[in-house]
C-alpha positions in Angstrom: 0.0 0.0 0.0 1.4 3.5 -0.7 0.3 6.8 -0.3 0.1 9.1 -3.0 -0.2 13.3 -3.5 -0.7 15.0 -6.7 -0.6 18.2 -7.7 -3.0 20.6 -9.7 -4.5 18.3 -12.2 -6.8 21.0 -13.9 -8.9 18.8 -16.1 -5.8 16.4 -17.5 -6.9 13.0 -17.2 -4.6 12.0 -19.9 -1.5 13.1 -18.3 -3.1 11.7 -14.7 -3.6 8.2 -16.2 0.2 8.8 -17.4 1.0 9.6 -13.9 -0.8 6.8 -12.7 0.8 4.6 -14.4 4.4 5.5 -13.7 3.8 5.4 -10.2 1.7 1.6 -10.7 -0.8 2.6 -8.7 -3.6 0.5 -7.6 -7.1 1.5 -6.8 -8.5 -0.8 -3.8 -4.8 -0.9 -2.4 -3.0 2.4 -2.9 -4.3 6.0 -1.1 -4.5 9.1 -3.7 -4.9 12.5 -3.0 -5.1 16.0 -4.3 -3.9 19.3 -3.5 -7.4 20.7 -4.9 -8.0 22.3 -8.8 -9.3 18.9 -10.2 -10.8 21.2 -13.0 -10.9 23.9 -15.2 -8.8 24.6 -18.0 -7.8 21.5 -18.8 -9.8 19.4 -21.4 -11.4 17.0 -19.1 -12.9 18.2 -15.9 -15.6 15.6 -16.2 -13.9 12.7 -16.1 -11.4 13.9 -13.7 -14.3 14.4 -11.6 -15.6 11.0 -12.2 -12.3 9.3 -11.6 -12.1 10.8 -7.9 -15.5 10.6 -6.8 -15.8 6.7 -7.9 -12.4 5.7 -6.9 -11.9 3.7 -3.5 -9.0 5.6 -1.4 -9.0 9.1 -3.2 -9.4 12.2 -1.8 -9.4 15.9 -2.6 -9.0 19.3 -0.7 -10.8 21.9 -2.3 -8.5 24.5 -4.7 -10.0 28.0 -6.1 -10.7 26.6 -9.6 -13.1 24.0 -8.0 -14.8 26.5 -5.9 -15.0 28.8 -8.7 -17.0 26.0 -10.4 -19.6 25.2 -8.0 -20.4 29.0 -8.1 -20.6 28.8 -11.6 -23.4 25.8 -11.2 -25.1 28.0 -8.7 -25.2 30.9 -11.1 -23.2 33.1 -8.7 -20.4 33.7 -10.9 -20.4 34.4 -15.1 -18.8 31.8 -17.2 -15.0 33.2 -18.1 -13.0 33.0 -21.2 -10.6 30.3 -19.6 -13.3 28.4 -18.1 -13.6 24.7 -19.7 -16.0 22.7 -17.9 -18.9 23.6 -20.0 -19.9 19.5 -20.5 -19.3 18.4 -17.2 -21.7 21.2 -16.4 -24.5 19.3 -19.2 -23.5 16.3 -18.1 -26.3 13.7 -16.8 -24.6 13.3 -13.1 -23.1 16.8 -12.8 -25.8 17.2 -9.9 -24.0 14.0 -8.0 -20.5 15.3 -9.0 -21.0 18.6 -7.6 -22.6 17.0 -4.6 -19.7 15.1 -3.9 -16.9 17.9 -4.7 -19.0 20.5 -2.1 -18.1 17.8 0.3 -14.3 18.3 0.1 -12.8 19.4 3.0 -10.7 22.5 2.4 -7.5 21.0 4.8 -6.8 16.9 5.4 -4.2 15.7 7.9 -2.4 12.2 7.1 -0.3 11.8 10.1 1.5 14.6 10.5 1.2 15.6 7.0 -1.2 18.4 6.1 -2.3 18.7 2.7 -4.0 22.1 1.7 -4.5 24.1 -1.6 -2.6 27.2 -1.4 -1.9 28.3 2.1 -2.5 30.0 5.7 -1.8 32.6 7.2 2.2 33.1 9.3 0.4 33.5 12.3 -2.3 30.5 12.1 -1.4 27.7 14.2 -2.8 24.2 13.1 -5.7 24.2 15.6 -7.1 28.0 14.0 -6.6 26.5 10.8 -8.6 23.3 11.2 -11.3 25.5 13.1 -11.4 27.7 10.3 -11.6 24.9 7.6 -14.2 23.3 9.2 -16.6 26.2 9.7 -16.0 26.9 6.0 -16.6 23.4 4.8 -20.0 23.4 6.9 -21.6 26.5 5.7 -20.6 25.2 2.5 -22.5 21.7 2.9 -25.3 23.8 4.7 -25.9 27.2 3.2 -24.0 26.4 -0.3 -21.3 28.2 -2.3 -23.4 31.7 -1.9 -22.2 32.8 1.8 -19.0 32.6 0.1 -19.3 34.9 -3.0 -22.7 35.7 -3.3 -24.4 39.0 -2.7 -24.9 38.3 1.3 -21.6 36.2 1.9 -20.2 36.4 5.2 -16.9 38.6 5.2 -15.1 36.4 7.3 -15.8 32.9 6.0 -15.5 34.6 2.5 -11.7 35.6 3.4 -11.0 32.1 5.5 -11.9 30.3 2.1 -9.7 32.9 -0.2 -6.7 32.4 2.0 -6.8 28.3 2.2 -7.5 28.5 -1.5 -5.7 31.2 -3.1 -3.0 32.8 -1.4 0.6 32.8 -2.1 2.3 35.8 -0.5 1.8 38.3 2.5 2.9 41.4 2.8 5.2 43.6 5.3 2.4 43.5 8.2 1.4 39.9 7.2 -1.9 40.1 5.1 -2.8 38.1 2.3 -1.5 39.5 -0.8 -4.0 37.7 -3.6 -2.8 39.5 -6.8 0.5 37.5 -7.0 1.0 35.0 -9.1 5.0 34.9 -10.0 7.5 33.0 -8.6 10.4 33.7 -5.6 11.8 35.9 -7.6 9.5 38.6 -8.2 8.3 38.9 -4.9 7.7 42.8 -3.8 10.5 43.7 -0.8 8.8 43.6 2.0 7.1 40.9 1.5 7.0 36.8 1.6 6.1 33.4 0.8 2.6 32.7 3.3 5.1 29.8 4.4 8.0 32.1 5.6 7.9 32.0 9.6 4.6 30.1 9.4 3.3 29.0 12.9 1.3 26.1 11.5 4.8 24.7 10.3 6.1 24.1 14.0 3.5 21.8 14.5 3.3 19.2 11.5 6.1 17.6 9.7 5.2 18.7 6.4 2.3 20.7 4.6 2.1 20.0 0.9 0.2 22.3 -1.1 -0.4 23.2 -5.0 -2.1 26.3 -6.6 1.8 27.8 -7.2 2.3 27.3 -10.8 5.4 29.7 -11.2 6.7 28.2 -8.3 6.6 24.7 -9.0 8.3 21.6 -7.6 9.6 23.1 -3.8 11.2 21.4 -1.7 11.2 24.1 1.7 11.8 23.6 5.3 8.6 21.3 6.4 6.8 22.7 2.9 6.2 21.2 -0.8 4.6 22.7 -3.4 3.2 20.0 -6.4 2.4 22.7 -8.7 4.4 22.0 -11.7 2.3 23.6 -14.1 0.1 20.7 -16.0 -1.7 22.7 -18.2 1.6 25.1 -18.7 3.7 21.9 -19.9 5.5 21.7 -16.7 4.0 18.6 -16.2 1.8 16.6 -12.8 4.0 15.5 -10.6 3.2 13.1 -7.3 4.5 12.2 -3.7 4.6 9.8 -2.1 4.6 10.4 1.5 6.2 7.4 3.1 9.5 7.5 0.7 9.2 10.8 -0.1 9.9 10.2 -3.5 8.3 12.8 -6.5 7.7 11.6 -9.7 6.7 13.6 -12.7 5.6 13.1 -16.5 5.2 15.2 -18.8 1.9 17.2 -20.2 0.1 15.6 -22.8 -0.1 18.4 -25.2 -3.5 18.0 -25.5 -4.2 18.7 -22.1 -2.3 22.3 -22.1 -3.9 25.5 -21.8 -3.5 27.4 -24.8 -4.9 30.7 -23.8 
């Protein structure tokens, strides 16, 4: 049995069946789980939906780009140029697909692993964290994608969800800057990566998160980002968590996102 992670798979399932393979995984005896954006802008969000929601031992957290879908089902949000889950919206079980995704929890701990979509902020530690996650992920189930991003979302779950799900920097005093999207390099001075002095870091052995495209494969102190960029040609990459070990494979071209 071996435990798997994989990193934003964005509607791939070509280049996830690669992955699959490479790493011989077997449903029924290996664990598989992802750092959240199962869809959107990749070719095949339905049947990267399907795949998880069928498969004995896999798992999601919840990234922006899934979020961002189940607001587009509720007619909350307008469809975007880079959107591409138009089918799987037609599709005959989107209903029990979009049941099943609002059921994702937006953090999972495996041992002392902690698997999230983009980040926290420095100063959570791993108790406000879960708390917060688990408010969010029950108004969700209760009152539905709207307290979120609709007209009479609540402020403070509507931020809680933005940071677990979106953020990749903080600035000078520590708040969540959500407009950045480059790599190390480009950071303003001032400020830093969300997982810089993070509290919540002190108290796991490793959180592994995606959503950092221009980041990539990163290897930090207690941290790892998966994001290698599918649908940029970077390729999908997986852990496994008992080894360690990260394999990648390359994009299938016809999975990439040609904007």
């Amino acid at each position: 049995m071996a435990d798997w992670v994989v990193g934003d798979i964005h509607g791939s399932r070509r280049t996830l069946d690669d992955l699959l393979r490479k790493i011989h995984y077997q449903e029924g005896k290996d664990r598989l789980f992802s750092v959240g954006d199962l869809v959107n802008r990749g070719p095949d969000s339905l049947e990267v939906l399907r795949f998880f929601s069928s498969t004995t031992g896999a798992e999601a957290v919840l990234g922006n780009h899934d979020l961002h879908l189940l607001a587009r089902a509720a007619g909350i949000r307008r469809h975007r140029p880079e959107d591409r889950f138009d089918e799987l919206l037609a599709a005959p079980d989107a209903g029990d697909l979009l049941r099943w995704l609002a059921r994702r929890p937006l953090l999972l701990r495996l041992g002392k692993d902690l698997i999230i979509h983009a980040g926290v902020l420095p100063g959570w530690t791993l108790a406000h964290a879960e708390d917060r996650a688990r408010k969010c992920s029950s108004q969700l189930q209760g009152r539905g994608i709207g307290v979120f991003f609709g007209k009479d979302r609540d402020l403070r779950l509507a931020e809680d969800i933005q940071i677990m799900t979106r953020l990749r920097i903080v600035d000078s005093g520590g708040r969540p800057d959500f407009d950045f999207v480059q790599g190390l390099e480009a950071i303003p001075e001032g400020s830093r990566p969300w997982f810089d002095g993070a509290e919540i870091l002190k108290e796991v052995s490793r959180v592994i998160f995606g959503h950092w495209a221009m980041l990539g494969l990163y290897r930090g102190a207690r941290c790892i980002c998966l994001d290698s960029g599918c649908i940029y040609g970077g390729g999908l990459s997986a852990m496994n968590l008992e080894s360690s070990e990260i394999v990648t494979v390359s994009s299938r071209r016809g999975d990439l996102w040609l904007r």
